[in-house]
DSSP file (Angstrom, degrees, kcal/mol; ACC not computed):
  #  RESIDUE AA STRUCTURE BP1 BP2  ACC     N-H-->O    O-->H-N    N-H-->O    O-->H-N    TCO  KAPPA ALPHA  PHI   PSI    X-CA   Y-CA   Z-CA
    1    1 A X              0   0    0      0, 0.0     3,-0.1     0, 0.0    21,-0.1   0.000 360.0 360.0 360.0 136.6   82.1  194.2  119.4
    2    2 A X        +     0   0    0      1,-0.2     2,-0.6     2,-0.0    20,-0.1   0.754 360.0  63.5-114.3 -15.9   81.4  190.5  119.4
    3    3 A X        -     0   0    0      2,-0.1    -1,-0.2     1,-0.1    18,-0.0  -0.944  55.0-174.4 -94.8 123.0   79.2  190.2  116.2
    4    4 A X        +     0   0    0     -2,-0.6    -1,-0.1    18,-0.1    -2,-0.0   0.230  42.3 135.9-104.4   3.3   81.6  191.3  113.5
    5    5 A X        -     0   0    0     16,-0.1    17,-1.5     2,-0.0     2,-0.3  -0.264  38.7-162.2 -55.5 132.3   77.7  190.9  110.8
    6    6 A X  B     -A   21   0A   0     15,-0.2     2,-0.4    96,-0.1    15,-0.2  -0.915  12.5-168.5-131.1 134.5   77.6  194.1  108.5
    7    7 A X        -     0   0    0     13,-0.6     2,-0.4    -2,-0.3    95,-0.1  -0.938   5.6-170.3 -34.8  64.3   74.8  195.3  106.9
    8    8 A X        +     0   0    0     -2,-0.4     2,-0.3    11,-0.2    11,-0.2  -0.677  13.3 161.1-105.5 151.8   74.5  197.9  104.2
    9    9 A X  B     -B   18   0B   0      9,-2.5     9,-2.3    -2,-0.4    90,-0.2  -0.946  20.0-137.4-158.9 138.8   71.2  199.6  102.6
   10   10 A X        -     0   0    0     88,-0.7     7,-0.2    -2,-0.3    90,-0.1  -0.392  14.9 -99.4-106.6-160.3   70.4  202.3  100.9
   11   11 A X        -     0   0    0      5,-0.3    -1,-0.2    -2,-0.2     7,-0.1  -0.158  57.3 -85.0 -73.7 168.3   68.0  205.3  100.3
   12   12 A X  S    S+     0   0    0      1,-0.2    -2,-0.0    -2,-0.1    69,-0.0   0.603 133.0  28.0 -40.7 -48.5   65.2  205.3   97.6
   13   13 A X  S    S-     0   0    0     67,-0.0    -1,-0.2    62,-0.0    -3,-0.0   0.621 117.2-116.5 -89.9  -7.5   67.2  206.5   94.6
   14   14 A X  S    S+     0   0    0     45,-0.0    -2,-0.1    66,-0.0    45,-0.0   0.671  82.1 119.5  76.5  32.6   70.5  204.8   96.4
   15   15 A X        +     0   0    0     44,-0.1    61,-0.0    60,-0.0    -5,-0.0   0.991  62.0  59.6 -80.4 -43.9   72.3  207.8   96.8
   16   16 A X  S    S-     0   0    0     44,-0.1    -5,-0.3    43,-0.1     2,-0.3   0.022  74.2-167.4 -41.9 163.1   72.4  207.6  100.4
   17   17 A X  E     - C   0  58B   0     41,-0.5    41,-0.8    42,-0.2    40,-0.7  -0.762   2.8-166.6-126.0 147.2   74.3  204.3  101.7
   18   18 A X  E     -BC   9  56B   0     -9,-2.3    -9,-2.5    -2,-0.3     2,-0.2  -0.999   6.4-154.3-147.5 129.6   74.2  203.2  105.1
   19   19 A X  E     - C   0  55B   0     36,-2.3    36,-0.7    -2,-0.3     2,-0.3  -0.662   3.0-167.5 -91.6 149.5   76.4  200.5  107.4
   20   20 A X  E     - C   0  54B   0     -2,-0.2   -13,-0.6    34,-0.2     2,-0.4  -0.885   7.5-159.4 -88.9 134.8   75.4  198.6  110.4
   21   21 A X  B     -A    6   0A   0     32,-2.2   -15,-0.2    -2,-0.3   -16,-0.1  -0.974  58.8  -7.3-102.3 108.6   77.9  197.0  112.1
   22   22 A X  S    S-     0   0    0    -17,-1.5    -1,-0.2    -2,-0.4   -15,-0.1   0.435  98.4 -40.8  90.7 145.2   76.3  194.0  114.5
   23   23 A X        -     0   0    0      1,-0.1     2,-0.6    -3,-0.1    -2,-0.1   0.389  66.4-109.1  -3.3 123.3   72.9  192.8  115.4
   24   24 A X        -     0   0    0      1,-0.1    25,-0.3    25,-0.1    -1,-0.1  -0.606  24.1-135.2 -76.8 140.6   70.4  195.7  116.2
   25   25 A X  S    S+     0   0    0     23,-0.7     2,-0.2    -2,-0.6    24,-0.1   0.603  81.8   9.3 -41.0 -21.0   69.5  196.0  120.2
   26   26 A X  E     -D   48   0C   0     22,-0.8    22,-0.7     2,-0.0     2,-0.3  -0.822  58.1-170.5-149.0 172.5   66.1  196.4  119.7
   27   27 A X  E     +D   47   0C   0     -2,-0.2    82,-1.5    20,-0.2    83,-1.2  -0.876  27.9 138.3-119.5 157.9   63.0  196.2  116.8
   28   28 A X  E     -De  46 110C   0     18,-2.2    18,-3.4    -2,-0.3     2,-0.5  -0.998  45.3-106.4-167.9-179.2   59.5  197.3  117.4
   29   29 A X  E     -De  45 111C   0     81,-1.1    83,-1.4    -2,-0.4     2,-0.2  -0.991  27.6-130.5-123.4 128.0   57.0  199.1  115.5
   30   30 A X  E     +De  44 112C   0     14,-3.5    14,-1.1    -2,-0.5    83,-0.2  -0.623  23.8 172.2-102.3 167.3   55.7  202.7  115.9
   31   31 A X        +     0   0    0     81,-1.1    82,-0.2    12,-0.2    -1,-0.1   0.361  34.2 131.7-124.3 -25.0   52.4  204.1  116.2
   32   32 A X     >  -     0   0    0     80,-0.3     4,-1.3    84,-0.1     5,-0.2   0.204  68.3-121.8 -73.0 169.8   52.9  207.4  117.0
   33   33 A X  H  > S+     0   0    0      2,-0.2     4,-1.3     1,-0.2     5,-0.1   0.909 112.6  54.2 -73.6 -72.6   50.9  210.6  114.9
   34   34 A X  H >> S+     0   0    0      2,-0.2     4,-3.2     1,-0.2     3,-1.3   0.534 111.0  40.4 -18.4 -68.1   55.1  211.9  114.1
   35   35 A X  H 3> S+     0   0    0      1,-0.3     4,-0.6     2,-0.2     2,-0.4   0.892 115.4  50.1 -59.5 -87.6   56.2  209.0  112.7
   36   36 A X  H 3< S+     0   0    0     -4,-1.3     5,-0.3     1,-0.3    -1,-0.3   0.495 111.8  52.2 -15.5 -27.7   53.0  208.5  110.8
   37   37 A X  H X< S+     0   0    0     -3,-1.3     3,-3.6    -4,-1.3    -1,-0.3   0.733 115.4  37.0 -86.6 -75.4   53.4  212.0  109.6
   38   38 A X  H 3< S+     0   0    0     -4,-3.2    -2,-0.2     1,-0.2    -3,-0.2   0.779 118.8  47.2 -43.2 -36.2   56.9  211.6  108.3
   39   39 A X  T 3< S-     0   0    0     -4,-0.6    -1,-0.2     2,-0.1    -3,-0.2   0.171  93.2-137.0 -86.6  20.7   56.6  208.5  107.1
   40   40 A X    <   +     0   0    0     -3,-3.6     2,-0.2    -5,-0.4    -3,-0.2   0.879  69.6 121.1  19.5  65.4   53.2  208.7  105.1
   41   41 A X  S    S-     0   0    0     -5,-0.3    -1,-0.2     3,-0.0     3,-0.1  -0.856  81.6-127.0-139.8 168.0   52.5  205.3  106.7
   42   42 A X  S    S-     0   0    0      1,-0.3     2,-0.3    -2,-0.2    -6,-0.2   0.809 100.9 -14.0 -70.3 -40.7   49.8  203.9  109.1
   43   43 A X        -     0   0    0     -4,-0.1     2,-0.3    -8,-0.1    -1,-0.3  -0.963  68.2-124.2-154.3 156.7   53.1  202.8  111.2
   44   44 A X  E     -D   30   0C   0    -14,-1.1   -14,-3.5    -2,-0.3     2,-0.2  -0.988  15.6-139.9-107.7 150.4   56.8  202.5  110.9
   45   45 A X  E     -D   29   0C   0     -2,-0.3    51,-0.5   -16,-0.2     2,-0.4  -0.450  27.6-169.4-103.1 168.9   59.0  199.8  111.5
   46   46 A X  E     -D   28   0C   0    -18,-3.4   -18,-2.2    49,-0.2     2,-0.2  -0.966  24.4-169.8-154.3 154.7   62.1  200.0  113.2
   47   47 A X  E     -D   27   0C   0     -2,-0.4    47,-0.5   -20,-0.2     2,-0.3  -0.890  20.0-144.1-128.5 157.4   66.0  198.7  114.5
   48   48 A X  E     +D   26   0C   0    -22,-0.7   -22,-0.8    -2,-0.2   -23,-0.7  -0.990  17.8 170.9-134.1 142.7   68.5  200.0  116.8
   49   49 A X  E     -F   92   0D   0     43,-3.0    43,-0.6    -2,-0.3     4,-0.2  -0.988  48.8 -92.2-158.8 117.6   72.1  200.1  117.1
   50   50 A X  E >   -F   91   0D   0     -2,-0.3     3,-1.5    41,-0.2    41,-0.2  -0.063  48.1-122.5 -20.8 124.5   74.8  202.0  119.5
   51   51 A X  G >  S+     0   0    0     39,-3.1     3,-2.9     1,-0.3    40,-0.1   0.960 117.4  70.8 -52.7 -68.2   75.4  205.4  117.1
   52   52 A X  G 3  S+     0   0    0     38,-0.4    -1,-0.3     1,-0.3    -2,-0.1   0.571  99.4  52.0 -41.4 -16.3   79.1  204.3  117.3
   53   53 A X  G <  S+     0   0    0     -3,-1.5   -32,-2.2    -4,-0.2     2,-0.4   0.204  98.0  61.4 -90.0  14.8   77.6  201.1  114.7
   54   54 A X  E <   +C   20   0B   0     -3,-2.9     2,-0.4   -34,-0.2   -34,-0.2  -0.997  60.3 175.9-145.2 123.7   75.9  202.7  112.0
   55   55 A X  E     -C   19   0B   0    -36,-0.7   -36,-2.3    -2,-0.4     2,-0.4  -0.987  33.3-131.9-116.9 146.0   77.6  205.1  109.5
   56   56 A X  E     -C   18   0B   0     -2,-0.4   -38,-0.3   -38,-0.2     3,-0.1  -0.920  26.7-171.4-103.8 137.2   76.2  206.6  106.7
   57   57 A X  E     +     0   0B   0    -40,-0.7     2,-0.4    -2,-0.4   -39,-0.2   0.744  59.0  12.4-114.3 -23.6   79.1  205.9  103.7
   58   58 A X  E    S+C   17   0B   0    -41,-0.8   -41,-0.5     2,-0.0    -1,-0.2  -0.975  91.8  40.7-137.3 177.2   77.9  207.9  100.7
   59   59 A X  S    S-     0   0    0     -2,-0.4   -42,-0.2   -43,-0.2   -43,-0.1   0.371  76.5 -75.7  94.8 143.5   75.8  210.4   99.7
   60   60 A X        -     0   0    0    -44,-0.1    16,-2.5     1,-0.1    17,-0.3  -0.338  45.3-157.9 -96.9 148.2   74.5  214.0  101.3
   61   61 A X  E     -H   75   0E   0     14,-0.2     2,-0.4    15,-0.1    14,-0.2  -0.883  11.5-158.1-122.5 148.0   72.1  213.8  104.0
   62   62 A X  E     -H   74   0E   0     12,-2.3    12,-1.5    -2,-0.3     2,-0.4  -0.984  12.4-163.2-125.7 145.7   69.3  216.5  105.6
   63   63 A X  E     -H   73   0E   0     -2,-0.4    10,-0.3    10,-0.2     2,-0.1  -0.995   6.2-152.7-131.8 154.8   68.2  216.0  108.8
   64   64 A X  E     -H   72   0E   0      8,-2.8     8,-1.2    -2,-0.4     2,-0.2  -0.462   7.4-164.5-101.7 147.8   64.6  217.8  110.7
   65   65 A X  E     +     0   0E   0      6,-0.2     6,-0.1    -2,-0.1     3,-0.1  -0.733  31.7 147.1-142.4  91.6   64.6  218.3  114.4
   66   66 A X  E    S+     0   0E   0     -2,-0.2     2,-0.2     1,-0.2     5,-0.1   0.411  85.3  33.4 -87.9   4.5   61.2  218.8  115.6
   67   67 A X  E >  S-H   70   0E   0      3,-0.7     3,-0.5    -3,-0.1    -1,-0.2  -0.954  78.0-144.0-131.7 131.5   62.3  217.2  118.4
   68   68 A X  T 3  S+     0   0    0     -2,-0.2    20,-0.3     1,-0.2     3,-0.1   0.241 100.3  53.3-111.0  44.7   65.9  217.5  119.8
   69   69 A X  T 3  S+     0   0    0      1,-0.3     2,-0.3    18,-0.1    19,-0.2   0.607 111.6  52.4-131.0   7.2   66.1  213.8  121.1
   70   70 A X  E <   +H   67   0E   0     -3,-0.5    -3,-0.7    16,-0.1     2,-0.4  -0.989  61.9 179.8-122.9 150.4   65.1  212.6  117.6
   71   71 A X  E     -     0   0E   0     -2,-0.3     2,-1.0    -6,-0.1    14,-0.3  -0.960  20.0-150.4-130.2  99.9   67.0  213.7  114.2
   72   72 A X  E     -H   64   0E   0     -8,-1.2    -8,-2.8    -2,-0.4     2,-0.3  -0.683  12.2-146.6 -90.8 135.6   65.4  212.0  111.1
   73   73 A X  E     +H   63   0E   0     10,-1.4     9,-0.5    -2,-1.0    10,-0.4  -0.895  23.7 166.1-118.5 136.3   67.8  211.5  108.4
   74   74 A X  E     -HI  62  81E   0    -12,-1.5   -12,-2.3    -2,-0.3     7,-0.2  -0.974  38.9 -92.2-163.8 115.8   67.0  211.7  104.7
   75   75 A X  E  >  -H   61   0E   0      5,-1.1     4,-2.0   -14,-0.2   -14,-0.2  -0.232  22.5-136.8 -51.0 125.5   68.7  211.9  101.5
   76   76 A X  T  4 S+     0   0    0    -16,-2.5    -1,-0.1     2,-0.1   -15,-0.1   0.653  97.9  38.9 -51.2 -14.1   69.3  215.1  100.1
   77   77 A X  T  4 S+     0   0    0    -17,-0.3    -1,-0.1     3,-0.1   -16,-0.1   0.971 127.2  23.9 -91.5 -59.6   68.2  214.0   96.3
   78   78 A X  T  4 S-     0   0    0      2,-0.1    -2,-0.1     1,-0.0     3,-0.1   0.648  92.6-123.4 -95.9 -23.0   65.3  211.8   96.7
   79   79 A X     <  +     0   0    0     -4,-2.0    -3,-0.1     1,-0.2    -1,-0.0   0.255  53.2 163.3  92.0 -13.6   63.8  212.8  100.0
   80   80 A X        -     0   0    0     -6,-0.1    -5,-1.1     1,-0.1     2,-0.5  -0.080  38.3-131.6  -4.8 106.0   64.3  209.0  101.1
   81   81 A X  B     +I   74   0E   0     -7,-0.2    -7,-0.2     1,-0.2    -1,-0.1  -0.835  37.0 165.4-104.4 131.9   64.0  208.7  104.9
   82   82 A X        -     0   0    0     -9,-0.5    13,-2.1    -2,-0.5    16,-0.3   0.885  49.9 -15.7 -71.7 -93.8   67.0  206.6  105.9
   83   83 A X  E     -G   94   0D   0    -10,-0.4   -10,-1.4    11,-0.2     2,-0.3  -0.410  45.9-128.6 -99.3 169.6   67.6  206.8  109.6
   84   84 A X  E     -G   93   0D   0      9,-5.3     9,-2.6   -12,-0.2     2,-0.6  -0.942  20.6-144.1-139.0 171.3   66.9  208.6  113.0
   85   85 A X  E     -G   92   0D   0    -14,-0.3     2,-1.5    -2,-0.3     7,-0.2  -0.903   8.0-152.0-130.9 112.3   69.8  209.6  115.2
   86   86 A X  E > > -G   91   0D   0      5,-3.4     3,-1.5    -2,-0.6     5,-1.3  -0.413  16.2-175.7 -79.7  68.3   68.8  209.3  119.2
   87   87 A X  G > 5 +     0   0    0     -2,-1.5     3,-1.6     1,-0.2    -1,-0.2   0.799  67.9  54.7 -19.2 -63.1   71.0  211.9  120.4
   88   88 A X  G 3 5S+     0   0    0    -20,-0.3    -1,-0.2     1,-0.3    -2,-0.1   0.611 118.0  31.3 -81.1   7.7   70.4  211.4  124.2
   89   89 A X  G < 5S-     0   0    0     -3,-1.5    -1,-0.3     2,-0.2    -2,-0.2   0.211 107.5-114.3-137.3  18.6   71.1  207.9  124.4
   90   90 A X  T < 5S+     0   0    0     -3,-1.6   -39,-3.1    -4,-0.3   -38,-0.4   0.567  70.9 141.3  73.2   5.8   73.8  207.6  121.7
   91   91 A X  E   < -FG  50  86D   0     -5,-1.3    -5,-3.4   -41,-0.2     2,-0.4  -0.627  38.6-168.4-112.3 156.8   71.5  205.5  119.8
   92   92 A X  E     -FG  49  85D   0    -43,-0.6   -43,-3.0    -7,-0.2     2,-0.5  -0.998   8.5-162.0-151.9 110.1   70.9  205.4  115.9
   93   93 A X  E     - G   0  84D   0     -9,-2.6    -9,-5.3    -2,-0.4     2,-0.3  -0.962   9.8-167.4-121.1 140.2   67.7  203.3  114.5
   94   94 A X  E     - G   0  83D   0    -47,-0.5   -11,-0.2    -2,-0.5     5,-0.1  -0.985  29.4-105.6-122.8 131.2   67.7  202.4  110.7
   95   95 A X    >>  -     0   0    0    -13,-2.1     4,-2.0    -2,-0.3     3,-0.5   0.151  13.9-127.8 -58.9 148.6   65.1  201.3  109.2
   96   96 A X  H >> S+     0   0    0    -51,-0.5     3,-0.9     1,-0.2     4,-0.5   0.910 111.2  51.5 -50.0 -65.8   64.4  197.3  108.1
   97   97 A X  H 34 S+     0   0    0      1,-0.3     3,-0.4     2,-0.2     4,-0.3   0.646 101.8  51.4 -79.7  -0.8   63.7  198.5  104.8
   98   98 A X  H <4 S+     0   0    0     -3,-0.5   -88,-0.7   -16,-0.3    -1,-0.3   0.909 121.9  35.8 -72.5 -38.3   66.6  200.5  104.1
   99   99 A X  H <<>S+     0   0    0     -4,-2.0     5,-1.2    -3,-0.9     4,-0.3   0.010  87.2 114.0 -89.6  33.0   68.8  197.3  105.1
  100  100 A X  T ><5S+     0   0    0     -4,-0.5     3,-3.4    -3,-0.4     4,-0.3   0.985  74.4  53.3 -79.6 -71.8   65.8  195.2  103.3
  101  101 A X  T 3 5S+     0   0    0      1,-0.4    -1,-0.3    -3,-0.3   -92,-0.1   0.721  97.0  68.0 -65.9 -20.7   68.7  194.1  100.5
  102  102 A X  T 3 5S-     0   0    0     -3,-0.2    -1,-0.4   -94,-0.2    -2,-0.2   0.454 118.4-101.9 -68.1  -4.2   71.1  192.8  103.1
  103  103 A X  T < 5 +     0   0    0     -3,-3.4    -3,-0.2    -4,-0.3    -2,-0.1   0.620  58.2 178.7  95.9  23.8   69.1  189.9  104.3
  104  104 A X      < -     0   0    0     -5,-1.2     2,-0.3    -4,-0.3    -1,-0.2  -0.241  21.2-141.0   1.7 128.6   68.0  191.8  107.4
  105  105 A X        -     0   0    0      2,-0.0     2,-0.5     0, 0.0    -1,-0.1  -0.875  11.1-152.0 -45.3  92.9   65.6  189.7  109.6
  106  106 A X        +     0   0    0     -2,-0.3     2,-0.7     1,-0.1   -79,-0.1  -0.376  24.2 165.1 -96.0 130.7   63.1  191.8  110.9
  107  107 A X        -     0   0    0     -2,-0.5    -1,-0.1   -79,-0.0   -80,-0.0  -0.726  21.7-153.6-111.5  80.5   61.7  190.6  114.4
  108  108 A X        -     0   0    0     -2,-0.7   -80,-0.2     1,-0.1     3,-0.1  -0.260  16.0-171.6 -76.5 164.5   59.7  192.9  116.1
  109  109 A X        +     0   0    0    -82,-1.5     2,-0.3     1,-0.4    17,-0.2   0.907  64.5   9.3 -95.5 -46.2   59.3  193.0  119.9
  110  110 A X  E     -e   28   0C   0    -83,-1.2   -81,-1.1    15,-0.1    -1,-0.4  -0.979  51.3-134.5-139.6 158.7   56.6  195.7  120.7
  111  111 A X  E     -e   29   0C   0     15,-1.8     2,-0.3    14,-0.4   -81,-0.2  -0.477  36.7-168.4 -72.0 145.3   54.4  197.6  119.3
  112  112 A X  E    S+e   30   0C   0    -83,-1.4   -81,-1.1    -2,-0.2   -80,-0.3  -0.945  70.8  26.4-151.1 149.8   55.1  201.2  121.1
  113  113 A X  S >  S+     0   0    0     15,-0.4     3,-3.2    -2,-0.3     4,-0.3   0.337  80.2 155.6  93.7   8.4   52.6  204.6  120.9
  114  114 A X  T 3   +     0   0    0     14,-1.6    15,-0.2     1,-0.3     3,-0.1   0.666  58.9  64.7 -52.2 -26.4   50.2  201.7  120.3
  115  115 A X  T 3  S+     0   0    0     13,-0.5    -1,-0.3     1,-0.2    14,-0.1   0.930  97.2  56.8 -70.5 -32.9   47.3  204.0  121.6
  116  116 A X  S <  S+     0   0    0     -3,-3.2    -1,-0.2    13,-0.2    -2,-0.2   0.830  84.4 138.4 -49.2 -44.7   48.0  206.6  118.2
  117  117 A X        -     0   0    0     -4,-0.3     3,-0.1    -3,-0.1   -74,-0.1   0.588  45.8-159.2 -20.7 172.6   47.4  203.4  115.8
  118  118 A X  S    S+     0   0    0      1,-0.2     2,-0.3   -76,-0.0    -1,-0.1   0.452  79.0  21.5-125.7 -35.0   45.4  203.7  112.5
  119  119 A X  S    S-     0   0    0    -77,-0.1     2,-0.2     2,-0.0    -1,-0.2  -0.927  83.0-104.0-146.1 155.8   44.8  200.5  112.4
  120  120 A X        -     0   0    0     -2,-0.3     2,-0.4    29,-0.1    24,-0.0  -0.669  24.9-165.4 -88.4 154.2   44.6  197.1  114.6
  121  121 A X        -     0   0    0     -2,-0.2     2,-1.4    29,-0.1    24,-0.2  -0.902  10.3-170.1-142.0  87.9   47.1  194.9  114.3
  122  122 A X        +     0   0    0     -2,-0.4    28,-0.1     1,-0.1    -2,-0.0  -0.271  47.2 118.8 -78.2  59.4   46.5  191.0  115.8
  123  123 A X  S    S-     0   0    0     -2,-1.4    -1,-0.1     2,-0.1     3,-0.1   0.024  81.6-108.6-113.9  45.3   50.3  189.5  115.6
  124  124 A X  S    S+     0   0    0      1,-0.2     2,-0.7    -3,-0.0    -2,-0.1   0.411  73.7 132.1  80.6 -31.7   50.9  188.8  119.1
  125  125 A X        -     0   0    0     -4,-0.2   -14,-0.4     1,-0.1    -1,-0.2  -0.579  66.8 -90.7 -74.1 108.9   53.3  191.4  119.7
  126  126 A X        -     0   0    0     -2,-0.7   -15,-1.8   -17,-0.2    -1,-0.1  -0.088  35.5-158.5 -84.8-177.1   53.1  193.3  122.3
  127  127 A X        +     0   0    0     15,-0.5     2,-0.2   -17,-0.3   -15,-0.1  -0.158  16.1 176.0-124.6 144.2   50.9  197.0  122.4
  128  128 A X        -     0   0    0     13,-0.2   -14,-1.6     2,-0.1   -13,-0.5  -0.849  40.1-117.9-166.8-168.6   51.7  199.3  124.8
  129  129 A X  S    S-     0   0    0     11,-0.7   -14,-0.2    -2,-0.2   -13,-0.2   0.674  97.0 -24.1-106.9 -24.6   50.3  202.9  125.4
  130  130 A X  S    S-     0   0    0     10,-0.6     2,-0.3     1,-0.1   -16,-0.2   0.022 119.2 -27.3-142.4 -90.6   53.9  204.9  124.9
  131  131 A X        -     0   0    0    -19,-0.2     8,-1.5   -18,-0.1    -2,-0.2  -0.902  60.1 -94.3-137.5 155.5   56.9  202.5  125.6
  132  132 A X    > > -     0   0    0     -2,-0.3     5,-1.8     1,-0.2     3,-1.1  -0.394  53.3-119.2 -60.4 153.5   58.2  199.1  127.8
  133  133 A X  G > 5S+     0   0    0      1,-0.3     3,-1.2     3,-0.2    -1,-0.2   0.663 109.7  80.8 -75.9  -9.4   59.6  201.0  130.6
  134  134 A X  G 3 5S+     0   0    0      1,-0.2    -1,-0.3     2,-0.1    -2,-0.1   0.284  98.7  42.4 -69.9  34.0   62.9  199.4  129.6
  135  135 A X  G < 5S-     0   0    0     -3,-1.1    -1,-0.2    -4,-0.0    -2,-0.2  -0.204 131.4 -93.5-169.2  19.3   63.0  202.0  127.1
  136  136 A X  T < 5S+     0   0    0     -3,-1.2    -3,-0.2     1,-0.1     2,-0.2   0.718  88.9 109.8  70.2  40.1   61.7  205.0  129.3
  137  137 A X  S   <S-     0   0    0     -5,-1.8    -1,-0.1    -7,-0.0    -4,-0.1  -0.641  84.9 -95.5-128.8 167.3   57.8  204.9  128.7
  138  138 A X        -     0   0    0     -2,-0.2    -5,-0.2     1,-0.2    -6,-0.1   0.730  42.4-119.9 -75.0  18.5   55.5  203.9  131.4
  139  139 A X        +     0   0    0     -8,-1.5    -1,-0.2    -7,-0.3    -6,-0.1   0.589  55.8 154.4  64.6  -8.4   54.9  199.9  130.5
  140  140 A X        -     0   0    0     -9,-0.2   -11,-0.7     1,-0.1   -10,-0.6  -0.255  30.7-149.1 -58.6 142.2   51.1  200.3  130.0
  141  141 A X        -     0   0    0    -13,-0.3     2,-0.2   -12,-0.1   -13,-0.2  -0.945  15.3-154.5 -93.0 120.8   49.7  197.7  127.8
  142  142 A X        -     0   0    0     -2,-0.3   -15,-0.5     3,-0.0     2,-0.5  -0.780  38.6-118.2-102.9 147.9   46.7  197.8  125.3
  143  143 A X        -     0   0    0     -2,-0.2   -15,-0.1     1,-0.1   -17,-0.0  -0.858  36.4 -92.7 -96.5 145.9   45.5  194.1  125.0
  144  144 A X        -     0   0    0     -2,-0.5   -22,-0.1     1,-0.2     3,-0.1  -0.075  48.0-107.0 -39.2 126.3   45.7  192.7  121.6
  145  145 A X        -     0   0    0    -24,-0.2     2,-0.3     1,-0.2    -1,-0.2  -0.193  43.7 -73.0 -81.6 174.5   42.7  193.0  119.6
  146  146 A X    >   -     0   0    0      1,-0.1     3,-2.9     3,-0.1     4,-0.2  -0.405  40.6-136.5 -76.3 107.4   40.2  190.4  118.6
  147  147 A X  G >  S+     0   0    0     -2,-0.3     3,-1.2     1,-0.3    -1,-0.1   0.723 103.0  59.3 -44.5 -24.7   42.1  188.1  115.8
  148  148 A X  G 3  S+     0   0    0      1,-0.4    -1,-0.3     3,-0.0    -2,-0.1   0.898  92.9  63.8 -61.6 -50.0   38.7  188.2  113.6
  149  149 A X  G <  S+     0   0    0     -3,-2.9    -1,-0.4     2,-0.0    -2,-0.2   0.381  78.1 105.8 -83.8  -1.0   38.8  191.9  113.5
  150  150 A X    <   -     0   0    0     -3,-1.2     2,-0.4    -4,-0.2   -29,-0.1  -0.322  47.0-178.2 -68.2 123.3   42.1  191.6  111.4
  151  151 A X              0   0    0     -2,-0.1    -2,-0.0     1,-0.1    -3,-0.0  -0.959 360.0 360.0-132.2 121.8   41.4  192.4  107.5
  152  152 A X              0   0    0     -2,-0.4    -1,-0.1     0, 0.0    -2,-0.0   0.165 360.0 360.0-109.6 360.0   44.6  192.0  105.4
């Protein structure tokens, strides 16, 4: 590992604690109905980092498989959601706001599931319709909506 950066964050009541070790590989924002569901958000934002960089260091954890290439991780007290754990690619995304108190800069790169959205989003980023195919989705692009239509 050539970025020796750590990172720690917790859960909602801070039972949970959670490490990163090094830069995450990726950020984006999802769109998708799951996430939306689980996170009782419009969207969630998100980082990733090789499983073998992220430990969780206290606190009891539950995690759902309604899927098994995703595991969302959640503190057993508060219900917090922490993490998810990408099983078939070894990969482990924590969320920005769990590492929010570590001075985290969160950059995303795409939007992905873009087509699910709740809402428009004009920041540039780009949309696409599942995922970049670097990340196994077909690369389809939604074009960025009309900055006017943007209501904060």
């Amino acid at each position: 590992m050539t970025d020796e950066t750590t990172m720690s964050g917790s859960c909602y009541c801070g039972e949970v604690t959670v490490e990163v070790h090094g830069q995450p590989m990726a950020s984006g924002l999802c769109h998708c109905e799951d996430c939306q569901k689980f996170h009782a958000a419009p969207f969630m934002a998100w980082n990733v980092w090789p499983s073998a960089q992220v430990e969780v260091t206290a606190g009891e954890i539950n995690a759902s498989e309604k899927s098994p290439h995703l595991k969302r991780v959640s503190c057993r007290k508060c219900g917090g959601n922490v993490m998810g754990i990408l099983p078939d690619v070894d990969m482990t995304v924590v969320f920005p706001s769990t590492l929010k108190a570590s001075g985290l800069t969160f950059e995303p790169q795409f939007h992905q599931f873009y087509d699910e959205r709740v809402l428009e989003i004009a920041d540039g980023v780009p949309k696409f319709v599942d995922k970049p195919e670097a990340f196994g989705g077909s690369g389809v692009q939604i074009d960025e909506p009309d900055a006017t239509a943007w209501k904060a």
